[in-house]
LOGUBA-451421 format. One record per residue (C-alpha): residue number from 1; x, y negated, z. Coordinates in steps of 0.2 Angstrom, whole numbers, padded with zeros to 4 digits. Each point is the difference from the previous one (the first is absolute). Example, Ala and Ser with C-alpha at 12.3 -4.5 7.8 and 13.67 -1.06 7.14 Angstrom:
<nodes>
<node><k>1</k><x>0062</x><y>0022</y><z>0039</z></node>
<node><k>2</k><x>0006</x><y>-0017</y><z>-0003</z></node>
</nodes>
This chain:
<nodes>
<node><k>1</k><x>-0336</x><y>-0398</y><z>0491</z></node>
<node><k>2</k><x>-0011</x><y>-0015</y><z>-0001</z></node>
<node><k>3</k><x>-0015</x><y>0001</y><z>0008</z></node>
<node><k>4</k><x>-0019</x><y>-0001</y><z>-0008</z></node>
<node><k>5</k><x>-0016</x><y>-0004</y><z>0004</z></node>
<node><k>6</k><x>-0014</x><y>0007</y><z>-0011</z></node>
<node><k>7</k><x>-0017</x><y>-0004</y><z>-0002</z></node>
<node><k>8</k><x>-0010</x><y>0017</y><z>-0003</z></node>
<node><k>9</k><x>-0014</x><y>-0008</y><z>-0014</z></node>
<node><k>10</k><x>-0017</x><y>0006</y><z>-0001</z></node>
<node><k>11</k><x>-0002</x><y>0016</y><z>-0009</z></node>
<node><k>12</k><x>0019</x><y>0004</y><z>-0003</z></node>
<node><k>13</k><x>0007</x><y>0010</y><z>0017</z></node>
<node><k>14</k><x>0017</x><y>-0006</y><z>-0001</z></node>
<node><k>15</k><x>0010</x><y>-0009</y><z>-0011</z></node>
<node><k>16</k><x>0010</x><y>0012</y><z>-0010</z></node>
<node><k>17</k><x>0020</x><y>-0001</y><z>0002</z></node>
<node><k>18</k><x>0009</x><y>0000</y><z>-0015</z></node>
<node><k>19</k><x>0018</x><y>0006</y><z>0005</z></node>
<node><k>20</k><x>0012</x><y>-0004</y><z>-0016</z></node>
<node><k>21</k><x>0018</x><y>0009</y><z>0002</z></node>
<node><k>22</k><x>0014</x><y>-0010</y><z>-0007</z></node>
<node><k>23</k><x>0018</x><y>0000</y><z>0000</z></node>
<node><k>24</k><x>0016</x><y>-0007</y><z>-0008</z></node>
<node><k>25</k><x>-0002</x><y>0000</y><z>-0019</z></node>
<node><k>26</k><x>-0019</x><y>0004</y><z>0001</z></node>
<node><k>27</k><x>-0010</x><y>-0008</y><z>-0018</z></node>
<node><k>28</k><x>-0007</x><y>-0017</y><z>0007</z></node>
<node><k>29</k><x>-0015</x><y>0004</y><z>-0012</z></node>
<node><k>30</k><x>-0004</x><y>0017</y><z>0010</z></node>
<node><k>31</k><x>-0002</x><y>-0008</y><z>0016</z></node>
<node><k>32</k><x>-0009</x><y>-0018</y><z>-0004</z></node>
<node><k>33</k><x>-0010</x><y>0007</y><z>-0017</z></node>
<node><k>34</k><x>-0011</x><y>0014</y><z>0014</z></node>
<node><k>35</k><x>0000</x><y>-0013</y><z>0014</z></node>
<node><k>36</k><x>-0009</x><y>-0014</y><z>-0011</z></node>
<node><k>37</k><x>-0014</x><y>0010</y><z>-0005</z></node>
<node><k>38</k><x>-0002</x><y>0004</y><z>0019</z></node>
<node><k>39</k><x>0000</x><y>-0020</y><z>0004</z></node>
<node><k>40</k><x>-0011</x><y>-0002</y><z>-0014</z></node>
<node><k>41</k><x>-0014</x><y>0012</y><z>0004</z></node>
<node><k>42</k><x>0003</x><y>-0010</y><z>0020</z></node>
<node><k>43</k><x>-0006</x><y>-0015</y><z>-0010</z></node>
<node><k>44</k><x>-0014</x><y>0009</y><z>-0008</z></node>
<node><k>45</k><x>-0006</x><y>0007</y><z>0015</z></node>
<node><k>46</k><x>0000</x><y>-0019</y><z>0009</z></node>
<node><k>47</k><x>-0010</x><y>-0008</y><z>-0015</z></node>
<node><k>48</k><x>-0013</x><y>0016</y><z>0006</z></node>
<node><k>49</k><x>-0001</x><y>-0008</y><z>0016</z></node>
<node><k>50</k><x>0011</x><y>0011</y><z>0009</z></node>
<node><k>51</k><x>0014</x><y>-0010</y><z>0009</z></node>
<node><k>52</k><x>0012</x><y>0012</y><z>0006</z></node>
<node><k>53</k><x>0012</x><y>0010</y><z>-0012</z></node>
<node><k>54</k><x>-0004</x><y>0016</y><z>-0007</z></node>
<node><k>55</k><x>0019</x><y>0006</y><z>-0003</z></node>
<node><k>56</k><x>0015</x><y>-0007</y><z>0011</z></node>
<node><k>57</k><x>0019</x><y>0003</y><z>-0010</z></node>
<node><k>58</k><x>0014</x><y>0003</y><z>0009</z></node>
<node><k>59</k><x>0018</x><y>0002</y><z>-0006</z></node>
<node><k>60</k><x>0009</x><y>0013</y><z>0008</z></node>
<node><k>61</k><x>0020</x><y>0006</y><z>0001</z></node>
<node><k>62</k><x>0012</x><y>0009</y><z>0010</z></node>
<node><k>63</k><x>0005</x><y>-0017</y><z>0007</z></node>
<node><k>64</k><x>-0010</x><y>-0016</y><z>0001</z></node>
<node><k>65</k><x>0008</x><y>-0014</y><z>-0009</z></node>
<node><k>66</k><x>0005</x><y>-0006</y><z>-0017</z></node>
<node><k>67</k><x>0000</x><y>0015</y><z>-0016</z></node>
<node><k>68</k><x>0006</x><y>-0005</y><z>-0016</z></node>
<node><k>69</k><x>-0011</x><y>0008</y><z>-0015</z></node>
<node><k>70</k><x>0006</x><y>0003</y><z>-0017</z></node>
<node><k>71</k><x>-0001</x><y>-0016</y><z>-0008</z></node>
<node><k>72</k><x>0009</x><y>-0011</y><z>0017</z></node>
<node><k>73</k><x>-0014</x><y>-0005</y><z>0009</z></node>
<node><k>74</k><x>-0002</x><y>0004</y><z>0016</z></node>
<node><k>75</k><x>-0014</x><y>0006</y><z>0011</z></node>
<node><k>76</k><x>-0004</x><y>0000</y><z>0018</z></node>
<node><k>77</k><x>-0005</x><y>0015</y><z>0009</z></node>
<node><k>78</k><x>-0003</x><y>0008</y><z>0018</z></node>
<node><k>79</k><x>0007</x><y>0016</y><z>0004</z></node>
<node><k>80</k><x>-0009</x><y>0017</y><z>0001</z></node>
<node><k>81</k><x>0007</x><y>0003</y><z>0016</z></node>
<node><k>82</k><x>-0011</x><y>-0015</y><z>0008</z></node>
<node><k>83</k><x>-0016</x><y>0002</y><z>-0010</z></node>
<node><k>84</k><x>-0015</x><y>0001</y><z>0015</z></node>
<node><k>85</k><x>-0014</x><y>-0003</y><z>-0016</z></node>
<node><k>86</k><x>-0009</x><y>0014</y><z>-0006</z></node>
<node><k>87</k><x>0006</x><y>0004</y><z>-0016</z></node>
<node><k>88</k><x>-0014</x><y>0005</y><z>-0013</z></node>
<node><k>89</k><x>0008</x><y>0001</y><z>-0017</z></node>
<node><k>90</k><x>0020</x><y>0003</y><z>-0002</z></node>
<node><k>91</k><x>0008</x><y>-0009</y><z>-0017</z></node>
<node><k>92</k><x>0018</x><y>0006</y><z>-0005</z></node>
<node><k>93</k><x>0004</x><y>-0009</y><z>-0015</z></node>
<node><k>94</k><x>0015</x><y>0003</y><z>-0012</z></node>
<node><k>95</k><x>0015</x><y>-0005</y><z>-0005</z></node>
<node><k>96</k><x>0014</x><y>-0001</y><z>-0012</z></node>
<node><k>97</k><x>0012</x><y>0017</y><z>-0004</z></node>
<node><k>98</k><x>0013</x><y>-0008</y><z>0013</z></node>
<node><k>99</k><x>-0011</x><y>-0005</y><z>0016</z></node>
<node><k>100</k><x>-0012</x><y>0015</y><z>-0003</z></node>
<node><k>101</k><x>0015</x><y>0012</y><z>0003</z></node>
<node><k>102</k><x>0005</x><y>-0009</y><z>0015</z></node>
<node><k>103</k><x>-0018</x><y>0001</y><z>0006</z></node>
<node><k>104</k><x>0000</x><y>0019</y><z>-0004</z></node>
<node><k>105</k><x>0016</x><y>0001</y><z>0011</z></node>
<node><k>106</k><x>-0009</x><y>-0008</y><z>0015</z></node>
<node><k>107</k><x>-0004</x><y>0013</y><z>0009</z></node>
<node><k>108</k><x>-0007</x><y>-0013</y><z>0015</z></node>
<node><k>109</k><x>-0014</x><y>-0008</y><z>-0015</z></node>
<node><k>110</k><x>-0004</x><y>0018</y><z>-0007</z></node>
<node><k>111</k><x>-0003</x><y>0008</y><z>0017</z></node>
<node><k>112</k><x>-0012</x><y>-0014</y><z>0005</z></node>
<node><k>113</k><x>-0010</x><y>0000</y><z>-0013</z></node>
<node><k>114</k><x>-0001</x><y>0019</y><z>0002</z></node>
<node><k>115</k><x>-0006</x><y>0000</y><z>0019</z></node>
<node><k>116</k><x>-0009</x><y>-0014</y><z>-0001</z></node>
<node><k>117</k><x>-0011</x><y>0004</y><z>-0017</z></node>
<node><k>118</k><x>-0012</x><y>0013</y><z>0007</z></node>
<node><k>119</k><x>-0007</x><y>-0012</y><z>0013</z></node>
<node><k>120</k><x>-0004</x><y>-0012</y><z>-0014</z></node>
<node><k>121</k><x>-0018</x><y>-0001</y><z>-0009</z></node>
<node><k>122</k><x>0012</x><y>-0001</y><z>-0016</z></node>
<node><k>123</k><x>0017</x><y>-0001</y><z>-0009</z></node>
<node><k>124</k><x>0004</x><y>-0010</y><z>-0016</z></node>
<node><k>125</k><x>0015</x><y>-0003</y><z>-0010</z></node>
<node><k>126</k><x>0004</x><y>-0012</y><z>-0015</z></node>
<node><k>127</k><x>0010</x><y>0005</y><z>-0013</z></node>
<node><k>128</k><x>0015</x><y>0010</y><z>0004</z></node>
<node><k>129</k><x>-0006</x><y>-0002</y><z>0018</z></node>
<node><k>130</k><x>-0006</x><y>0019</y><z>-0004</z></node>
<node><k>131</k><x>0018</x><y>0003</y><z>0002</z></node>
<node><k>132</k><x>0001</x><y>-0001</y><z>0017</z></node>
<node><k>133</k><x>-0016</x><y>0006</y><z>0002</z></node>
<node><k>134</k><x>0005</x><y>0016</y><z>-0005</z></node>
<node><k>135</k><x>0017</x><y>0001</y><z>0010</z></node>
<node><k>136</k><x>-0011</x><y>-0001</y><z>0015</z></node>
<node><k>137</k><x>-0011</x><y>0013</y><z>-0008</z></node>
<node><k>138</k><x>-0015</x><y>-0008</y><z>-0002</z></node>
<node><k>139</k><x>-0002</x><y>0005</y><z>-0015</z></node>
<node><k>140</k><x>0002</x><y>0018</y><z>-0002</z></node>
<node><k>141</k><x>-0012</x><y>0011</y><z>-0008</z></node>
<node><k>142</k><x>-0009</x><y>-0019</y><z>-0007</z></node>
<node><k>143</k><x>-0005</x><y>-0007</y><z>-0014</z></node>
<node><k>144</k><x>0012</x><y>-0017</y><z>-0003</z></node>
<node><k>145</k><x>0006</x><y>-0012</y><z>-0011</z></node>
<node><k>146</k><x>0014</x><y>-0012</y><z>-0001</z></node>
<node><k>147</k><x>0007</x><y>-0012</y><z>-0012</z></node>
<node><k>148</k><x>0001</x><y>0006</y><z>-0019</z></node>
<node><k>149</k><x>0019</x><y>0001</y><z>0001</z></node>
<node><k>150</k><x>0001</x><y>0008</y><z>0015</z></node>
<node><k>151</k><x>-0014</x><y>0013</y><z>-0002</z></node>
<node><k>152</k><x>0011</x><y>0014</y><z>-0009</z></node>
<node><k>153</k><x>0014</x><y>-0003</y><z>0015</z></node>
<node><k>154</k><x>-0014</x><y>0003</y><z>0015</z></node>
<node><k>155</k><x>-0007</x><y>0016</y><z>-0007</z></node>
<node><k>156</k><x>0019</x><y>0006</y><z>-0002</z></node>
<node><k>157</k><x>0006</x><y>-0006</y><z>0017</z></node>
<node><k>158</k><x>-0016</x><y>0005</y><z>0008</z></node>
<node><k>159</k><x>-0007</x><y>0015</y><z>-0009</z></node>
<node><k>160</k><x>-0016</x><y>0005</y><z>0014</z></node>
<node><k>161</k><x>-0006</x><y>-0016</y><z>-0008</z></node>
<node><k>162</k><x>-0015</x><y>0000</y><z>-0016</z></node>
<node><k>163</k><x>0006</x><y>-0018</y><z>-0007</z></node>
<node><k>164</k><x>-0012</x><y>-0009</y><z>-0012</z></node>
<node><k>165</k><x>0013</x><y>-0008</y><z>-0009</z></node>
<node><k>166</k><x>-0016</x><y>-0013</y><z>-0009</z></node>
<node><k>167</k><x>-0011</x><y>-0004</y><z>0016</z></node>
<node><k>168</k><x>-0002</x><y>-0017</y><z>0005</z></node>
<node><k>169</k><x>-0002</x><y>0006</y><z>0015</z></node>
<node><k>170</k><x>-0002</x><y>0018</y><z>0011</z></node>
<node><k>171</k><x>-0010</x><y>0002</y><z>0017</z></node>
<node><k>172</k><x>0002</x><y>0015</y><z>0007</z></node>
<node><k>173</k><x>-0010</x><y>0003</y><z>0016</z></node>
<node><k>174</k><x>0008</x><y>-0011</y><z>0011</z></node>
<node><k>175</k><x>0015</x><y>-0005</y><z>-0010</z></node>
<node><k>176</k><x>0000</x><y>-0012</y><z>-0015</z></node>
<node><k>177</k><x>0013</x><y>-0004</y><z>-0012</z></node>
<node><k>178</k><x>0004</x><y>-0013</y><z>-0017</z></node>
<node><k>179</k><x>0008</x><y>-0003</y><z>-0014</z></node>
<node><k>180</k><x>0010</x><y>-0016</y><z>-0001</z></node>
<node><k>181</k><x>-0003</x><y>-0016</y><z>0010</z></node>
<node><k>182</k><x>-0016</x><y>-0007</y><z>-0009</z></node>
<node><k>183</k><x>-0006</x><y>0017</y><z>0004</z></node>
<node><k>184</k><x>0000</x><y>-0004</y><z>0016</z></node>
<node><k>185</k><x>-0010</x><y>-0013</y><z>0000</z></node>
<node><k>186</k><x>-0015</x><y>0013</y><z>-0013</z></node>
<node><k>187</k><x>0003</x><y>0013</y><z>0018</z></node>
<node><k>188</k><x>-0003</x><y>-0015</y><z>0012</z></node>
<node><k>189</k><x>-0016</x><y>-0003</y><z>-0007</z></node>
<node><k>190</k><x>-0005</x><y>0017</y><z>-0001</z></node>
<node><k>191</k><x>0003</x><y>0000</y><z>0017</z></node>
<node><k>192</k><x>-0008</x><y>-0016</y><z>0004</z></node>
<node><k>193</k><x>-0015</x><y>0008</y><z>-0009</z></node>
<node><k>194</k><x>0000</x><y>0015</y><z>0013</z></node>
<node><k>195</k><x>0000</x><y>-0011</y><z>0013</z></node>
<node><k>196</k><x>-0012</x><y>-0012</y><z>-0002</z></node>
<node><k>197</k><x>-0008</x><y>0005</y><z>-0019</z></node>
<node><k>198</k><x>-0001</x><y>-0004</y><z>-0017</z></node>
<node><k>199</k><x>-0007</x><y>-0017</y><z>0000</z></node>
<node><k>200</k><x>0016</x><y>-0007</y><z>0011</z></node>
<node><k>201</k><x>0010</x><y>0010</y><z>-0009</z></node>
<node><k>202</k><x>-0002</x><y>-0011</y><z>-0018</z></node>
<node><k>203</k><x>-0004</x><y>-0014</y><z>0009</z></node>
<node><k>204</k><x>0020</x><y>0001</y><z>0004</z></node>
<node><k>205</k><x>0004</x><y>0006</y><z>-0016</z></node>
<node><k>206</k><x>-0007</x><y>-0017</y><z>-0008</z></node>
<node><k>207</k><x>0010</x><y>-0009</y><z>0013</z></node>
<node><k>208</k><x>0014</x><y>0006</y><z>-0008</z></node>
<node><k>209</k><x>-0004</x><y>-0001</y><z>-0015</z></node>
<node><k>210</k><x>0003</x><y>0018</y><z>-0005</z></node>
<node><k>211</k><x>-0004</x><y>0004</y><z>-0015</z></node>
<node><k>212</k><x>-0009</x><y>0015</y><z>0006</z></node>
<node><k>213</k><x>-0002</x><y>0011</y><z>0017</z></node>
<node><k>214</k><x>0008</x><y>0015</y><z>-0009</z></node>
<node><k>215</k><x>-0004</x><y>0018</y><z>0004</z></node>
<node><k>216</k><x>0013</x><y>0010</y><z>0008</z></node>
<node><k>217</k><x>-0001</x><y>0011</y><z>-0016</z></node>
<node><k>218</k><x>0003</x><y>-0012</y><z>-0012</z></node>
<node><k>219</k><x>0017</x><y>0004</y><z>-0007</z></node>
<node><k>220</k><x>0015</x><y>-0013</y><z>0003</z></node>
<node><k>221</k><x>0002</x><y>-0003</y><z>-0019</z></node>
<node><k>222</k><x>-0011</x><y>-0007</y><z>-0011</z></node>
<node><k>223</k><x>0000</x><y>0006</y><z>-0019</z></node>
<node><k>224</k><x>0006</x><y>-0021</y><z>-0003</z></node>
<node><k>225</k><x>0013</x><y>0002</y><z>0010</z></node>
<node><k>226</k><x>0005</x><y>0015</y><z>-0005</z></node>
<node><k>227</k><x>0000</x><y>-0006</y><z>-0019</z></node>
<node><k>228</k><x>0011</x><y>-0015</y><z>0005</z></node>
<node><k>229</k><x>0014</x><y>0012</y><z>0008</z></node>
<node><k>230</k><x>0001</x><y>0008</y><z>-0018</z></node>
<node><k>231</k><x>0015</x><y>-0011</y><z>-0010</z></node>
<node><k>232</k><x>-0004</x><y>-0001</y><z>-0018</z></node>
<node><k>233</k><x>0001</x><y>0016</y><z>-0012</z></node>
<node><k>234</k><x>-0015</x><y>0009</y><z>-0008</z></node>
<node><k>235</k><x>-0007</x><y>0005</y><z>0019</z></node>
<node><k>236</k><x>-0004</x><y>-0019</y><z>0003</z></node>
<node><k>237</k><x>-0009</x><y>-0001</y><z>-0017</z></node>
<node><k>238</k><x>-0010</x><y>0014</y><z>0005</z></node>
<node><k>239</k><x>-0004</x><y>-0007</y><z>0018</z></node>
<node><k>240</k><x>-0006</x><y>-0015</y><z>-0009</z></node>
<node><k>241</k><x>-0011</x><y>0007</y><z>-0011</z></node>
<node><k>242</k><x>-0008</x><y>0011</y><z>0014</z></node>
<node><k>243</k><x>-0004</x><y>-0015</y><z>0008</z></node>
<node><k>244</k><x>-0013</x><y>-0003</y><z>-0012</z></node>
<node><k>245</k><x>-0005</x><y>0017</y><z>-0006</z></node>
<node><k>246</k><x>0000</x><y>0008</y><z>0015</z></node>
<node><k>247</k><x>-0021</x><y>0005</y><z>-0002</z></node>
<node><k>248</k><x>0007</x><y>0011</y><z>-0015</z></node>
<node><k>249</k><x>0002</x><y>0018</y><z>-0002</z></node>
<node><k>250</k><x>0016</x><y>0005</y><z>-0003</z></node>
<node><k>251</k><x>0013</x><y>0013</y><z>0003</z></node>
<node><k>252</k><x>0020</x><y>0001</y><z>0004</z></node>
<node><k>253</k><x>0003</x><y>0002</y><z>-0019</z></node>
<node><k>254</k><x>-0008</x><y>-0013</y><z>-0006</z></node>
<node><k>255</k><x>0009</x><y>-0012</y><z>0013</z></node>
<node><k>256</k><x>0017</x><y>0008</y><z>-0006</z></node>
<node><k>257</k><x>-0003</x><y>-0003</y><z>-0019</z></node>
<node><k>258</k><x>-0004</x><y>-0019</y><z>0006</z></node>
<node><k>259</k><x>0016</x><y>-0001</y><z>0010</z></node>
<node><k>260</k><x>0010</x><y>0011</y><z>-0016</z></node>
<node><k>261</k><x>0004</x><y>0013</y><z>0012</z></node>
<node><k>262</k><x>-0003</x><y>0020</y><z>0003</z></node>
<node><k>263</k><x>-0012</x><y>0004</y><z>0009</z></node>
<node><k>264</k><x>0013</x><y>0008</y><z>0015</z></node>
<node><k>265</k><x>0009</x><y>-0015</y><z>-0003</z></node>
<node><k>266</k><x>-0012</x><y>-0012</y><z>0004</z></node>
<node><k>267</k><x>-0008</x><y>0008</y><z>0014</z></node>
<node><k>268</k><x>0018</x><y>0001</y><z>0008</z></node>
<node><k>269</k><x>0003</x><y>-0016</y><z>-0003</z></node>
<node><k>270</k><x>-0016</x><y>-0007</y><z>0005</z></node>
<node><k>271</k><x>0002</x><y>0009</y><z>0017</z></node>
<node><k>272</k><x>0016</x><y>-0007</y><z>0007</z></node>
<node><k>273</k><x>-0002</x><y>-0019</y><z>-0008</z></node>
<node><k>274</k><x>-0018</x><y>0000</y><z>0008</z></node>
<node><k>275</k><x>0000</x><y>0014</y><z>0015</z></node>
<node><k>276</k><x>-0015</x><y>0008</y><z>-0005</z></node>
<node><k>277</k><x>-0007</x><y>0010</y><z>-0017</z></node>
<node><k>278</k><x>-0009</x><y>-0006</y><z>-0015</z></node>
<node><k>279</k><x>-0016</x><y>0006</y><z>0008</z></node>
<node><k>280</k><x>0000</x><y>-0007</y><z>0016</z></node>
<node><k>281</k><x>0007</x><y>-0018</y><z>-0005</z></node>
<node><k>282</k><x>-0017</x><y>0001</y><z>-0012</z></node>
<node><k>283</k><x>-0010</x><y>0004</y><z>0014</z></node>
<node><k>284</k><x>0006</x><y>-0010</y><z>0011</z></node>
<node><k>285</k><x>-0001</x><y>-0016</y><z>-0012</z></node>
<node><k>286</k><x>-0018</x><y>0004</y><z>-0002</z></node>
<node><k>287</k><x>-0004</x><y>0000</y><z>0019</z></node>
<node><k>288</k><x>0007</x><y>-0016</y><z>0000</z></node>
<node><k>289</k><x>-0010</x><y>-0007</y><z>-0012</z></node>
<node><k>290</k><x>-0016</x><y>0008</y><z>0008</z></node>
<node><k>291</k><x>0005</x><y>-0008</y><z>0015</z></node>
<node><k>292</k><x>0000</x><y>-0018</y><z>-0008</z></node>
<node><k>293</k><x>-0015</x><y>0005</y><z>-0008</z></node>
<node><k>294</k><x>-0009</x><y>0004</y><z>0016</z></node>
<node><k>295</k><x>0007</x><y>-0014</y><z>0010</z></node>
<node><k>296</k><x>-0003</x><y>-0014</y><z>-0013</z></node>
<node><k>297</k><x>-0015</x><y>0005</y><z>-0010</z></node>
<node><k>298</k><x>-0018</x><y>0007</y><z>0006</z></node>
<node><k>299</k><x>0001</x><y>0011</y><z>-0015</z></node>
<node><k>300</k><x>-0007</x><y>0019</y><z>0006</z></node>
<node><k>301</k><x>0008</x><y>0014</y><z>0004</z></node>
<node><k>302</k><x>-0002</x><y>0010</y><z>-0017</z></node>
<node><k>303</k><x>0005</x><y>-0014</y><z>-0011</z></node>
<node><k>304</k><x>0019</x><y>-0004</y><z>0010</z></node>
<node><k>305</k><x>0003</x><y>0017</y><z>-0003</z></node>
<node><k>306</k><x>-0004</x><y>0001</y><z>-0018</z></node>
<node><k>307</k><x>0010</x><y>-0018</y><z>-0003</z></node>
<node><k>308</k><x>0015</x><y>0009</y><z>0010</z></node>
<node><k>309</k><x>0002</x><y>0015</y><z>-0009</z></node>
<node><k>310</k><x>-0011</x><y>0013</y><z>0010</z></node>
<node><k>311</k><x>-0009</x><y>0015</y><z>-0007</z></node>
<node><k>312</k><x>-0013</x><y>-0002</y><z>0012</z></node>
<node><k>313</k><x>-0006</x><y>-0009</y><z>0017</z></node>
<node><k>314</k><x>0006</x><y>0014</y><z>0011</z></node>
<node><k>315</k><x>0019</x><y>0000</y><z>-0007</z></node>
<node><k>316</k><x>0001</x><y>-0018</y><z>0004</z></node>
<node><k>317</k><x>-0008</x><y>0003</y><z>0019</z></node>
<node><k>318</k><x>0012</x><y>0017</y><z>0000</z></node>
<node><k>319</k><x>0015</x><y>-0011</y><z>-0005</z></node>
<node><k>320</k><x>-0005</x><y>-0014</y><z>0013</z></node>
<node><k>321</k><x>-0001</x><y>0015</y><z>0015</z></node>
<node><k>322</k><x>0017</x><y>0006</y><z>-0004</z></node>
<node><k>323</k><x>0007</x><y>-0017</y><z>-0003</z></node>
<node><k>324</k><x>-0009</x><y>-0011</y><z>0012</z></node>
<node><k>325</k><x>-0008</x><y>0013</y><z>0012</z></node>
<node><k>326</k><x>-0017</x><y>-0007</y><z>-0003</z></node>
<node><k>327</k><x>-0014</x><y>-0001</y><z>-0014</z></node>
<node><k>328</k><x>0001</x><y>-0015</y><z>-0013</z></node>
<node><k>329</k><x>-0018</x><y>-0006</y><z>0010</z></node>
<node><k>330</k><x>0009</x><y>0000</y><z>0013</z></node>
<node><k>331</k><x>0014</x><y>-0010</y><z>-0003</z></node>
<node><k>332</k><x>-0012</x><y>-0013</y><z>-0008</z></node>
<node><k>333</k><x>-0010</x><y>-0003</y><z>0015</z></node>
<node><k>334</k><x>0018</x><y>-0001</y><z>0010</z></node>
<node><k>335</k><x>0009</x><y>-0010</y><z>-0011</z></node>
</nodes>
């Protein structure tokens, strides 16, 4: 294991080590997308006038040496079995079908990460990192998420599990979870924002020119992409329409007669070309809207929720809490 000499800087007590497990077939984007935003928030911290480093990445694996990721580049890491730092945060990132299996089978990676977690401040896995999370299990009676293909497959394989098959991301106590790769990269800065607060935490984001520091309870789809993945047919015509009609009443029947469909047709139809209901696709596409609204306008509060198809005030900041976990004044200040 290479050794290190670390600065302590004032007013942070020790830089934090960032341990990222990798392995062969690993998603490249799993391990470099996380150990960006913690380089980037170093730089931050040095244009603040602190010198040394707030976070220090590591790459751990069985053996030290070469591991080829997914795509064919290869990565060099240390091995667990010579790491003298003090780990603070564990990353298990995710792989494809093929190498995950593997990784599940490896009873030497899944039993270290299960001895080793509860010295940790924290565990975190990126995409279908949650896998092997919950082999060692880490995740049992938790809340988690994983990738939106493979949310239905860990709640089956691991039942003790409540999966939010929508979050971004889920913390749970001491042990965090994302959706897909870029997810990782929304649970980094959340974490980021733990560590050191909000201000560092955007200032990060803008770095890398996220289009915004996400919530973990944003859902992975948006209504646009949701509308894109519907080929042709009367659904699309209906998707399209919603997109600008979206502030109007209207019910299940009158969104069949528009699509020349029965009402039980429609509704069925709607739910497997969309994955969600009539109703919750319209409520969703107006929390987006109010989310524009409140990050690019200074309009107030009572007149987004009008424009976006609200009864009142308080259904928007209800819709916002169960959505977004936090008020629409609140998210206005943050974002």
């Amino acid at each position: 294991m290479r050794s290190r000499t670390i600065n302590i800087p004032e007013g942070i007590n020790t830089p934090r080590v960032i341990a990222i497990i990798v392995y062969d077939g690993c998603e490249i984007l799993d391990v470099t997308a996380p150990v960006e935003a913690f380089e980037m928030a170093n730089r931050a911290l040095i244009e603040r006038g602190i010198t040394q480093p707030g976070y220090i990445n590591i790459l751990l694996a069985e053996r030290a040496g070469f591991i080829t990721t997914s795509s064919g580049l290869r990565l060099v890491a240390d091995s667990w079995h010579d790491c003298t730092d003090k780990i603070d945060t564990l990353i298990v990132v995710g792989s494809p079908d093929g190498s995950l299996s593997m990784a599940l089978a490896n009873r030497a990676l899944i039993n270290w990460i299960k001895n080793t977690a509860p010295d940790l401040r924290r565990v975190v896995s990126i995409c279908t990192g949650a896998f092997i999370l919950a082999e060692a299990g880490l995740l049992d009676g938790r809340r988690a998420t994983t990738h939106w293909m493979n949310t239905e497959r860990l709640g089956r394989n691991y039942p003790s599990i409540q999966v939010e098959p929508d979050s971004i991301f889920v913390k749970d106590g001491p042990i965090a979870t994302s959706a897909g790769a870029t997810a990782g990269l929304d649970l980094a800065l959340s974490l980021i924002e733990d560590d050191f607060g909000k201000k560092l935490a955007l200032t990060v984001a803008r770095r890398l020119v996220l289009y915004l520091k996400r919530p973990g309870g944003q859902t992975q789809f948006s209504t646009h992409l949701r509308a894109q993945m519907v080929t042709g047919g009367s659904l699309a015509t209906v998707l399209t329409w919603l997109e600008s009609n979206f502030h109007l009443k209207t019910t299940v029947e009158t969104l069949a007669e528009r699509a020349c469909m029965s009402p039980r047709n429609f509704a069925r139809t709607f739910l497997r070309e969309t994955g969600t209901t009539p109703a919750k696709y319209i409520e969703l596409i107006r929390l987006e809207q109010a989310i524009r609204l409140l990050e690019g306008t200074n309009q107030p509060i009572a007149v987004i929720a009008v424009e976006c198809g609200y009864s009142s005030t308080e259904h928007l900041r209800r819709a916002f809490q169960k959505h977004m976990g936090i008020s629409p004044n609140a998210y206005r200040e943050r974002f």
